[in-house]
Jmol script that loads the backbone (N, CA, C; Angstrom):
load data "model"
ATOM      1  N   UNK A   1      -9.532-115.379 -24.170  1.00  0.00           N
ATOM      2  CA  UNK A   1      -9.295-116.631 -23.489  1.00  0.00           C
ATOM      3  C   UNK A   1      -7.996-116.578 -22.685  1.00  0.00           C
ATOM      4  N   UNK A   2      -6.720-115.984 -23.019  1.00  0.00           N
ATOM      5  CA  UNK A   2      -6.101-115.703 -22.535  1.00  0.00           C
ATOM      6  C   UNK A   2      -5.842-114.925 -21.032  1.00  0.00           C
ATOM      7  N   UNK A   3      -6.905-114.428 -20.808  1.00  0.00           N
ATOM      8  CA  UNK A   3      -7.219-113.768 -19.470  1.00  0.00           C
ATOM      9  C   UNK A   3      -7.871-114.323 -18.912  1.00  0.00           C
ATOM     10  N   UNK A   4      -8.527-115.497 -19.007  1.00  0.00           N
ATOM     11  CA  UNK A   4      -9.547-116.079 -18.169  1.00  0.00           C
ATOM     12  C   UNK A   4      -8.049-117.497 -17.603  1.00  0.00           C
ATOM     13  N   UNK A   5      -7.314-117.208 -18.725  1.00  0.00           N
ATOM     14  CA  UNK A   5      -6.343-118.364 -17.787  1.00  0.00           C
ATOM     15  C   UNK A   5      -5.297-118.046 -17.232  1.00  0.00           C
ATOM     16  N   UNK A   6      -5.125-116.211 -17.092  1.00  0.00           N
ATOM     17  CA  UNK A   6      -4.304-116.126 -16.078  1.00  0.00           C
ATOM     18  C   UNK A   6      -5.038-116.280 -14.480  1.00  0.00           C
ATOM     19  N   UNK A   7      -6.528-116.007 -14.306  1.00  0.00           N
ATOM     20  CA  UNK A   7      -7.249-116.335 -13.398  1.00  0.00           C
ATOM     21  C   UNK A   7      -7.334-118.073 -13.072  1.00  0.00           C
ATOM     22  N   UNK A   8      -7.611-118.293 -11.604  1.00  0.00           N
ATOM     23  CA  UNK A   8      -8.340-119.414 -11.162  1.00  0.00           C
ATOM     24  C   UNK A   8      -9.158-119.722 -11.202  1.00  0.00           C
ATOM     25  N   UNK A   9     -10.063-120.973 -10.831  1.00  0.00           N
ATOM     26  CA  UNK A   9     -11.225-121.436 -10.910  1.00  0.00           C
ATOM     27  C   UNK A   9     -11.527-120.875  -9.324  1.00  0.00           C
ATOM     28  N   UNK A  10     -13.134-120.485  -9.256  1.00  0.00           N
ATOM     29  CA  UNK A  10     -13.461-119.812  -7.592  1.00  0.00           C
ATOM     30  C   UNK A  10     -13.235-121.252  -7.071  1.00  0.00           C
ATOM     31  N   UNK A  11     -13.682-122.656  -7.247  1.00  0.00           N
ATOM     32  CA  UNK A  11     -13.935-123.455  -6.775  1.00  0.00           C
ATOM     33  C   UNK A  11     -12.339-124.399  -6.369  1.00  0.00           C
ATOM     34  N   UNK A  12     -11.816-124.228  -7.437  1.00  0.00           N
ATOM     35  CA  UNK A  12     -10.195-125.154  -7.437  1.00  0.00           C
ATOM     36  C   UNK A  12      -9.441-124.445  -8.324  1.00  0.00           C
ATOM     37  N   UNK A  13      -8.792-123.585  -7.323  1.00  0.00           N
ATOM     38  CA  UNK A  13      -7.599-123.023  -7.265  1.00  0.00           C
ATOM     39  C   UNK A  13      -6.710-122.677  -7.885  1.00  0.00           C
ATOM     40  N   UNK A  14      -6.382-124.546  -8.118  1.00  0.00           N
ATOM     41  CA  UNK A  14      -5.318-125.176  -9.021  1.00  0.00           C
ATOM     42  C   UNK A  14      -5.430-125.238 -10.376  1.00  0.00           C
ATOM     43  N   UNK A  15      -6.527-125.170 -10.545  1.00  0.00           N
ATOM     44  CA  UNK A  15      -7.247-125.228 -12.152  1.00  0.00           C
ATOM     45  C   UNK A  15      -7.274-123.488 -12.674  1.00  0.00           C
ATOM     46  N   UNK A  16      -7.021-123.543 -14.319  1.00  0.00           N
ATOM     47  CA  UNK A  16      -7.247-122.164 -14.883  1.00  0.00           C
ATOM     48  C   UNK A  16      -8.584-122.199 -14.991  1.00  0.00           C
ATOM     49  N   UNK A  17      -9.170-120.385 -15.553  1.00  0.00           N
ATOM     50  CA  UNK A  17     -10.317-120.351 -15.547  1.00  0.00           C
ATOM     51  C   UNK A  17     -10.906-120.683 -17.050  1.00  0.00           C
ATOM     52  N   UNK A  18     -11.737-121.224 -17.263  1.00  0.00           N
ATOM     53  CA  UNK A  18     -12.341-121.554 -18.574  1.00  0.00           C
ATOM     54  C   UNK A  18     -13.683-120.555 -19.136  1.00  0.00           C
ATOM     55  N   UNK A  19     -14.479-120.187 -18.084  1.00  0.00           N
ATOM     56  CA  UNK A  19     -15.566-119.182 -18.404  1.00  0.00           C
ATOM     57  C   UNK A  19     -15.665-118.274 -17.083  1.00  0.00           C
ATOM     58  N   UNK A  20     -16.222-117.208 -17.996  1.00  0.00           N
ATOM     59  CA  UNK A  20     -17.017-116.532 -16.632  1.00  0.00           C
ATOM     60  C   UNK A  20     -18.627-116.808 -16.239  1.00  0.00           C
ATOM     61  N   UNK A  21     -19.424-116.875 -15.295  1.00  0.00           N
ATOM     62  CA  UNK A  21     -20.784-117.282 -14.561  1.00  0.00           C
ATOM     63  C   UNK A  21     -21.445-115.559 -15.117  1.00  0.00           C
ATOM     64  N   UNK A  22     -22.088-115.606 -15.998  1.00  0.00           N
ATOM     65  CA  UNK A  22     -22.680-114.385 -16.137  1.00  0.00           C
ATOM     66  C   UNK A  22     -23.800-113.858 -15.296  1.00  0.00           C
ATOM     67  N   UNK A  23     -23.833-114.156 -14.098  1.00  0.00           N
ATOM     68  CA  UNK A  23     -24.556-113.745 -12.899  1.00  0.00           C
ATOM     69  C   UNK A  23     -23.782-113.445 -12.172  1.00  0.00           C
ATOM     70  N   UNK A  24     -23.172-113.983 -11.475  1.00  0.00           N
ATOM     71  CA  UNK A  24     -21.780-113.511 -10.245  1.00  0.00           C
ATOM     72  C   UNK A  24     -20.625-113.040 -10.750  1.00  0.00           C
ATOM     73  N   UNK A  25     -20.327-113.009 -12.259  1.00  0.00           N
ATOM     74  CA  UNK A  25     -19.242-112.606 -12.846  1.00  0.00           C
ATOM     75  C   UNK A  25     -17.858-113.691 -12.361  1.00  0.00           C
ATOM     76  N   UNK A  26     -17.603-114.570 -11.547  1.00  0.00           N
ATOM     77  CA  UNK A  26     -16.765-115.099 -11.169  1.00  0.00           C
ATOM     78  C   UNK A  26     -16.041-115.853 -12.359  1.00  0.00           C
ATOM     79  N   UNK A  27     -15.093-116.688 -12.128  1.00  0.00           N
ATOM     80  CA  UNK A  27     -14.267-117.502 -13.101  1.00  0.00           C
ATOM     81  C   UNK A  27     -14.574-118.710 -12.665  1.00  0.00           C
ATOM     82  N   UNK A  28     -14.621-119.594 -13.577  1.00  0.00           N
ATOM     83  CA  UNK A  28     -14.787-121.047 -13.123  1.00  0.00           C
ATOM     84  C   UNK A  28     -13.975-121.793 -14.203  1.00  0.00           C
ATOM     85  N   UNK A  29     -13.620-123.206 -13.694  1.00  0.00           N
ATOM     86  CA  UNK A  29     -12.941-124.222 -14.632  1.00  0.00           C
ATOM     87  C   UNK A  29     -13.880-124.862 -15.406  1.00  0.00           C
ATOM     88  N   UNK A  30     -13.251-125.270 -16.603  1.00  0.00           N
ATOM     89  CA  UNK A  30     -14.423-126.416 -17.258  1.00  0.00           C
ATOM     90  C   UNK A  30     -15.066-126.983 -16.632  1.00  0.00           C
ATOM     91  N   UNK A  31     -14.894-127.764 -15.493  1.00  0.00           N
ATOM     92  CA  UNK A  31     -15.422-128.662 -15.031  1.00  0.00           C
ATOM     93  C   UNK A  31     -16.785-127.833 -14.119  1.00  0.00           C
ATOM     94  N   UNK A  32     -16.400-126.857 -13.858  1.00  0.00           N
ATOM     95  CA  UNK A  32     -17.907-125.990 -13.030  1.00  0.00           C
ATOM     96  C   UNK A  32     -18.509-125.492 -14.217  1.00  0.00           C
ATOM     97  N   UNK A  33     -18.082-124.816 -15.008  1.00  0.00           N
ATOM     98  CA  UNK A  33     -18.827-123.899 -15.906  1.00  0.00           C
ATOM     99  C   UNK A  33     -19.951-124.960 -16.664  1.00  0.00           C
ATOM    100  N   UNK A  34     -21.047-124.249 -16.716  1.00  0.00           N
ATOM    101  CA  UNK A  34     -22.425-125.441 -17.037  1.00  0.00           C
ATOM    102  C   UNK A  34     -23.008-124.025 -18.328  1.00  0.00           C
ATOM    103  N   UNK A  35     -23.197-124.630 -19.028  1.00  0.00           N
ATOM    104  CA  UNK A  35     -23.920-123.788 -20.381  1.00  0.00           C
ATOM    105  C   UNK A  35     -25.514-124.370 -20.370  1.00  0.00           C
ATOM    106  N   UNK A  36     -26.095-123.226 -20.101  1.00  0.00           N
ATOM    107  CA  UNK A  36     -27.569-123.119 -20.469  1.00  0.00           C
ATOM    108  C   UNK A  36     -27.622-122.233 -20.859  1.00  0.00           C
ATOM    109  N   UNK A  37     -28.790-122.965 -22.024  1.00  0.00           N
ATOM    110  CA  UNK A  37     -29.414-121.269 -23.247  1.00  0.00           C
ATOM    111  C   UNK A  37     -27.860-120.674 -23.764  1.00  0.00           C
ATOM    112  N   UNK A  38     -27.087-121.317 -23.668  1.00  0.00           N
ATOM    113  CA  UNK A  38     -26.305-120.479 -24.264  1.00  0.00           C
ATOM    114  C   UNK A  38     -25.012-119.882 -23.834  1.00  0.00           C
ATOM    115  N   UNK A  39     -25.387-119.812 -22.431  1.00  0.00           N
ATOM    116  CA  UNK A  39     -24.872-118.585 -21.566  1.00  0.00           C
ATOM    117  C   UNK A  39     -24.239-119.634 -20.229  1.00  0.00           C
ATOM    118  N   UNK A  40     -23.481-119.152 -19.860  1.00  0.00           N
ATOM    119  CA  UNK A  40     -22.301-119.866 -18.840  1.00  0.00           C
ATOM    120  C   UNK A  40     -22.753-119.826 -17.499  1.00  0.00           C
ATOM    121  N   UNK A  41     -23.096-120.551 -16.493  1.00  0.00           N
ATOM    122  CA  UNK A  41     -23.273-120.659 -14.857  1.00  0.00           C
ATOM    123  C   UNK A  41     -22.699-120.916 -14.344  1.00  0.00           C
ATOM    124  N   UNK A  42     -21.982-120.506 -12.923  1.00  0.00           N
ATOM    125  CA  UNK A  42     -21.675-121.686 -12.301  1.00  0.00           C
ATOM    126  C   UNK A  42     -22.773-122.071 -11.341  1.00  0.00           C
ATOM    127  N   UNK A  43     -22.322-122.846 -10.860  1.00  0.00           N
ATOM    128  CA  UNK A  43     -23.279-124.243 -10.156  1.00  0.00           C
ATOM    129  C   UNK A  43     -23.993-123.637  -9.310  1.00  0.00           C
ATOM    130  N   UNK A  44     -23.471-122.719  -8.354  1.00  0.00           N
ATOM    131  CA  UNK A  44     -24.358-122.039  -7.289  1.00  0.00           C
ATOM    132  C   UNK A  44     -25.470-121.138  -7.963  1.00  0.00           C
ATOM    133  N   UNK A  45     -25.213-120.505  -8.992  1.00  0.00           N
ATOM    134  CA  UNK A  45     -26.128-119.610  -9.394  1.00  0.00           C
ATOM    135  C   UNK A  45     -26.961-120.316 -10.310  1.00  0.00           C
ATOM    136  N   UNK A  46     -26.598-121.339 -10.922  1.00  0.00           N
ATOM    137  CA  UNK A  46     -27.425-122.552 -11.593  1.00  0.00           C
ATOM    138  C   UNK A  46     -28.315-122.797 -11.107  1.00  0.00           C
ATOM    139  N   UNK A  47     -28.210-123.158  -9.953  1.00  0.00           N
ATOM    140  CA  UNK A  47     -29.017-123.850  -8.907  1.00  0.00           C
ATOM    141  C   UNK A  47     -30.302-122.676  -8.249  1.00  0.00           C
ATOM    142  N   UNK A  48     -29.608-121.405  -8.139  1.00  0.00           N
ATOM    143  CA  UNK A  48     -30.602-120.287  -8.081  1.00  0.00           C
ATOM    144  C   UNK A  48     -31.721-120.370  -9.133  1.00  0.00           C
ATOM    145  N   UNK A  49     -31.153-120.234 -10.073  1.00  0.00           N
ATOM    146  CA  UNK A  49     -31.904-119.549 -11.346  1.00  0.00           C
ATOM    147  C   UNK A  49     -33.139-121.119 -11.771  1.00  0.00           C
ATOM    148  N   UNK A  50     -32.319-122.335 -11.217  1.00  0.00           N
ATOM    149  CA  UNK A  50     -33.476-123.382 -11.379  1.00  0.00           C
ATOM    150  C   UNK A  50     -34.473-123.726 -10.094  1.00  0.00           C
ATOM    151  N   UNK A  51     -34.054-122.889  -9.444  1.00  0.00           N
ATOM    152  CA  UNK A  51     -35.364-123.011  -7.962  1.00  0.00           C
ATOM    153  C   UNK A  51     -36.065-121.730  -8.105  1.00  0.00           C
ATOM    154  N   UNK A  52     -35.668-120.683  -8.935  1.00  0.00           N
ATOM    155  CA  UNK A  52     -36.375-119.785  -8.854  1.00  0.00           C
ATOM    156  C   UNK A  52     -37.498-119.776 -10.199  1.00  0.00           C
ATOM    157  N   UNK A  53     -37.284-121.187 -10.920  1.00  0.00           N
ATOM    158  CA  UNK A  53     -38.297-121.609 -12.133  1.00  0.00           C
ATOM    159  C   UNK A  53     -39.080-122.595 -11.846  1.00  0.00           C
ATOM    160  N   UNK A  54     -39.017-123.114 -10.264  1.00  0.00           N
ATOM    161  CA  UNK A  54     -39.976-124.304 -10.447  1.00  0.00           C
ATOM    162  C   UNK A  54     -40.960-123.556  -9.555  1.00  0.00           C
ATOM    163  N   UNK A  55     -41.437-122.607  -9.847  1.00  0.00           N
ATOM    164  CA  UNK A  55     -42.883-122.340  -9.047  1.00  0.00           C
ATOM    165  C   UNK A  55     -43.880-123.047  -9.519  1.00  0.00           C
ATOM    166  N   UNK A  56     -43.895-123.299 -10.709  1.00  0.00           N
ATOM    167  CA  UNK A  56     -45.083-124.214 -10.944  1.00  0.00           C
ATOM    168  C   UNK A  56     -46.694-123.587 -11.058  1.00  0.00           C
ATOM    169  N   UNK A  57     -47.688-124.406 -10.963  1.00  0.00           N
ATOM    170  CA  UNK A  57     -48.803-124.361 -10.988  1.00  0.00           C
ATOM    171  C   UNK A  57     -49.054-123.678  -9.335  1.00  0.00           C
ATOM    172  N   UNK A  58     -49.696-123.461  -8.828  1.00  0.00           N
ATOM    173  CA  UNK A  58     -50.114-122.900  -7.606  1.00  0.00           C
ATOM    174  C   UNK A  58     -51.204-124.340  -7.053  1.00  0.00           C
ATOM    175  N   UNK A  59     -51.609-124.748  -5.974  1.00  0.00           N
ATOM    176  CA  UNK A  59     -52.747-125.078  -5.715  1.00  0.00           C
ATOM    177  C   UNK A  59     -54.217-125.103  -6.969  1.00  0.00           C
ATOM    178  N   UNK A  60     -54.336-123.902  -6.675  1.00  0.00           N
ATOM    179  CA  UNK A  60     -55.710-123.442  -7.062  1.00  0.00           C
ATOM    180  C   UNK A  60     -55.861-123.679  -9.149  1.00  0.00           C
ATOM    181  N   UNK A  61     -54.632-123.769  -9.130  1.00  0.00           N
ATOM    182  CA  UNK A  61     -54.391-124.365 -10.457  1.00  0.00           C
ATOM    183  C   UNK A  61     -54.494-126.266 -10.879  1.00  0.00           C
ATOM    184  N   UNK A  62     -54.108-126.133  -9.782  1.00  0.00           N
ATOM    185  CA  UNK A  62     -54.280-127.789 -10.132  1.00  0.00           C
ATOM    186  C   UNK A  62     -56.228-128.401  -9.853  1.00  0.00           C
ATOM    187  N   UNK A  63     -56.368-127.563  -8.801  1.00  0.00           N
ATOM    188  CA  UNK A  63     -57.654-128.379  -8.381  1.00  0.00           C
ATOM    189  C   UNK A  63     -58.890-127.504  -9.962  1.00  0.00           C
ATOM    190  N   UNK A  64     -58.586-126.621  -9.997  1.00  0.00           N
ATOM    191  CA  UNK A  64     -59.434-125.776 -11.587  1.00  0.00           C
ATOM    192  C   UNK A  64     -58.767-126.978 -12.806  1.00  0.00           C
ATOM    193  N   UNK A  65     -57.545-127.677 -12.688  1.00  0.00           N
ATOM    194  CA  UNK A  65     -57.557-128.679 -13.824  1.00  0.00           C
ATOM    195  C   UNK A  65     -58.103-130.099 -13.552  1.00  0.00           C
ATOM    196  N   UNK A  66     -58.266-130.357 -12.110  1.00  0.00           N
ATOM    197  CA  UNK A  66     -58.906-131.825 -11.979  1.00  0.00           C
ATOM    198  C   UNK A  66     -60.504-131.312 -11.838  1.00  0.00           C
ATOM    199  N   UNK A  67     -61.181-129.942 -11.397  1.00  0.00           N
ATOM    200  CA  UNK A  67     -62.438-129.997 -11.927  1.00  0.00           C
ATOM    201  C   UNK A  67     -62.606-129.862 -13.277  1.00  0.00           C
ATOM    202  N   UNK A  68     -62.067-129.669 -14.133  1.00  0.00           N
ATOM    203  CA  UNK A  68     -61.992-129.542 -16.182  1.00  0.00           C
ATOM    204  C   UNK A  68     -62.401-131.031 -16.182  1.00  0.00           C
ATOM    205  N   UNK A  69     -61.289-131.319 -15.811  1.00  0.00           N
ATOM    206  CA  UNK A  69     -61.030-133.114 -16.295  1.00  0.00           C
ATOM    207  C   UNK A  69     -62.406-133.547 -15.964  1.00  0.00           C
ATOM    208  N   UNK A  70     -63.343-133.507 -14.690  1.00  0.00           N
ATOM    209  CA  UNK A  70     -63.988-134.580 -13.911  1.00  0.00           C
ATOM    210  C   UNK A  70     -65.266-133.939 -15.108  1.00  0.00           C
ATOM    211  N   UNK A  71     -65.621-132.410 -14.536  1.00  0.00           N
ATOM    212  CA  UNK A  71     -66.534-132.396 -15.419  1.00  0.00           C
ATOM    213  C   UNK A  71     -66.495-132.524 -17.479  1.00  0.00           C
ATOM    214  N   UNK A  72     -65.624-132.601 -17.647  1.00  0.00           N
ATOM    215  CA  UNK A  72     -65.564-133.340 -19.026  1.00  0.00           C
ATOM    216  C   UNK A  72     -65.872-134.785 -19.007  1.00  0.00           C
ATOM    217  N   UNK A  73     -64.717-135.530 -18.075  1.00  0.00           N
ATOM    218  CA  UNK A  73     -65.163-137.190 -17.840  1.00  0.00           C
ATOM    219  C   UNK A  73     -66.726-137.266 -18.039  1.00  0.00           C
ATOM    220  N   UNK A  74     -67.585-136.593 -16.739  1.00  0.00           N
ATOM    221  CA  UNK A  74     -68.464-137.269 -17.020  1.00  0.00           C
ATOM    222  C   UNK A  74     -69.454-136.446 -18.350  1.00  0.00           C
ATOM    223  N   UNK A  75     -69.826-135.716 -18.796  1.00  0.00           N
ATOM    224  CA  UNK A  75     -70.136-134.823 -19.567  1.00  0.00           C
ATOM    225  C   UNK A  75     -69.923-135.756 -20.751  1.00  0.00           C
ATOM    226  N   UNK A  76     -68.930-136.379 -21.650  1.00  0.00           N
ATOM    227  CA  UNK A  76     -68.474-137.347 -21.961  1.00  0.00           C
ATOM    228  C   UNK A  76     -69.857-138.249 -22.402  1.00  0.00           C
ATOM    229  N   UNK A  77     -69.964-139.127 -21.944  1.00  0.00           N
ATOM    230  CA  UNK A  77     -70.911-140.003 -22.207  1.00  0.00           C
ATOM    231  C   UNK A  77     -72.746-139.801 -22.425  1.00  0.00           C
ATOM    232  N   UNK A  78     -72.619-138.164 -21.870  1.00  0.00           N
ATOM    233  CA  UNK A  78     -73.929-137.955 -22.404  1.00  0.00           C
ATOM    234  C   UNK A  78     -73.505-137.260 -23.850  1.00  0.00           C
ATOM    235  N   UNK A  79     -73.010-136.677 -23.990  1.00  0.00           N
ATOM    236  CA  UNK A  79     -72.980-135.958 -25.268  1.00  0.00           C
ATOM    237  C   UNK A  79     -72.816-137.376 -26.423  1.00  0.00           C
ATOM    238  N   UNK A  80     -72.009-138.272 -25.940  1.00  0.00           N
ATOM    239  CA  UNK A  80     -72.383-139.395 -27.029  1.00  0.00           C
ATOM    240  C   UNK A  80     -73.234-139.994 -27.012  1.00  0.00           C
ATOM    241  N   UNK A  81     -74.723-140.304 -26.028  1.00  0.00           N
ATOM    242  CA  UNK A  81     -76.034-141.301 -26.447  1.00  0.00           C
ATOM    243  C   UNK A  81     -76.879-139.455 -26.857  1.00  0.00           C
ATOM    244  N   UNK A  82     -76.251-138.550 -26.589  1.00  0.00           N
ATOM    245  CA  UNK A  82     -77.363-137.468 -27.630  1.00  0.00           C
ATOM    246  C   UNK A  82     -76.915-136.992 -28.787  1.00  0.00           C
ATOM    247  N   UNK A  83     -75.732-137.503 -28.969  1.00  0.00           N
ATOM    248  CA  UNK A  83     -75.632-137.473 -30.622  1.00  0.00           C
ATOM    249  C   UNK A  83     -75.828-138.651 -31.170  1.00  0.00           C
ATOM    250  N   UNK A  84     -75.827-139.684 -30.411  1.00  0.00           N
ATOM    251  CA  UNK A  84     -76.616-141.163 -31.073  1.00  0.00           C
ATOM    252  C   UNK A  84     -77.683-140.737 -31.628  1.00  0.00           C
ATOM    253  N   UNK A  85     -78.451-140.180 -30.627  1.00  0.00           N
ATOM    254  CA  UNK A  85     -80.467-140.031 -30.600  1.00  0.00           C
ATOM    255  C   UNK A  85     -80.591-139.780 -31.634  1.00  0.00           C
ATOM    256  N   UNK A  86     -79.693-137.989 -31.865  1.00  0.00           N
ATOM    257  CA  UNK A  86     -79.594-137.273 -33.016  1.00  0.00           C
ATOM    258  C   UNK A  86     -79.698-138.246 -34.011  1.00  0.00           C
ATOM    259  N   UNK A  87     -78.429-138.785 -34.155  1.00  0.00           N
ATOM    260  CA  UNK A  87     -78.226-139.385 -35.631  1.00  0.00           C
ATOM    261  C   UNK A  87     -79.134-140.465 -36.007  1.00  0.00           C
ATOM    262  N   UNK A  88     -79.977-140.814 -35.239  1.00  0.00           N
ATOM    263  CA  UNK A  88     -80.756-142.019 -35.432  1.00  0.00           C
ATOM    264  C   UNK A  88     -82.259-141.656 -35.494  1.00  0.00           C
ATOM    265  N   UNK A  89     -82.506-140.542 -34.940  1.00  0.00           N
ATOM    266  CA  UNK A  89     -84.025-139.585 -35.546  1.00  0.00           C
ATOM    267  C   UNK A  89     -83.730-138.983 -36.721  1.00  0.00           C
ATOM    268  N   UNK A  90     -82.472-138.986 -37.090  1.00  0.00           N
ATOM    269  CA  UNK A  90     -82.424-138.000 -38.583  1.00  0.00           C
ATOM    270  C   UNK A  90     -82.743-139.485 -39.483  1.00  0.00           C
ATOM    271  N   UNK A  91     -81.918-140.221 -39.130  1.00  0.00           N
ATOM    272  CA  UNK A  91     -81.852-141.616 -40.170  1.00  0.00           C
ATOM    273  C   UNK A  91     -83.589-142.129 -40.177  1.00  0.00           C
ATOM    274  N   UNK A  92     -84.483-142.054 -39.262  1.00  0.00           N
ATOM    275  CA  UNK A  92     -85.492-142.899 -39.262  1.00  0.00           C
ATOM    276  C   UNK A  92     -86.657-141.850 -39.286  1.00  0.00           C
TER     277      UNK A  92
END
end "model"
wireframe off; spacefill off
backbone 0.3
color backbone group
């Protein structure tokens, strides 16, 4: 700890350093240094590492989950008057 406060913050100057950004290796002050998972960022590379996680679903992913959904929706209401039938030819 002692060496991180003979260093500056990259961002303000004036401030000692509190962590290092274990991506850019730089020094930052408390006030930049951001802990995720564990592990120390600063803000610019933060900001990398969370645009490079929102890829998300693709297109072709979403429309394969609203055809699931539709054909279940309707699928749905027959499977319950033919397990009615069922249960009501077994009973009679």
């Amino acid at each position: 700890m002692a060496g991180l406060q003979r260093q500056s913050c990259i961002n303000h100057p004036e401030r000692y350093g509190h962590a290092v950004c274990m991506t850019c290796r730089k020094t930052v002050c408390q006030e930049c240094a951001t802990e995720f998972d564990g592990v120390n960022y600063c803000v610019a590379c933060l900001l990398k590492r969370r645009s490079g996680a929102r890829g998300g679903l693709p297109v072709l992913g979403w429309v394969l989950v609203a055809a699931v959904s539709t054909a279940l929706f309707l699928a749905g209401p027959s499977v319950m008057v033919w397990g009615v039938t069922l249960l009501f030819r077994g009973i009679s």
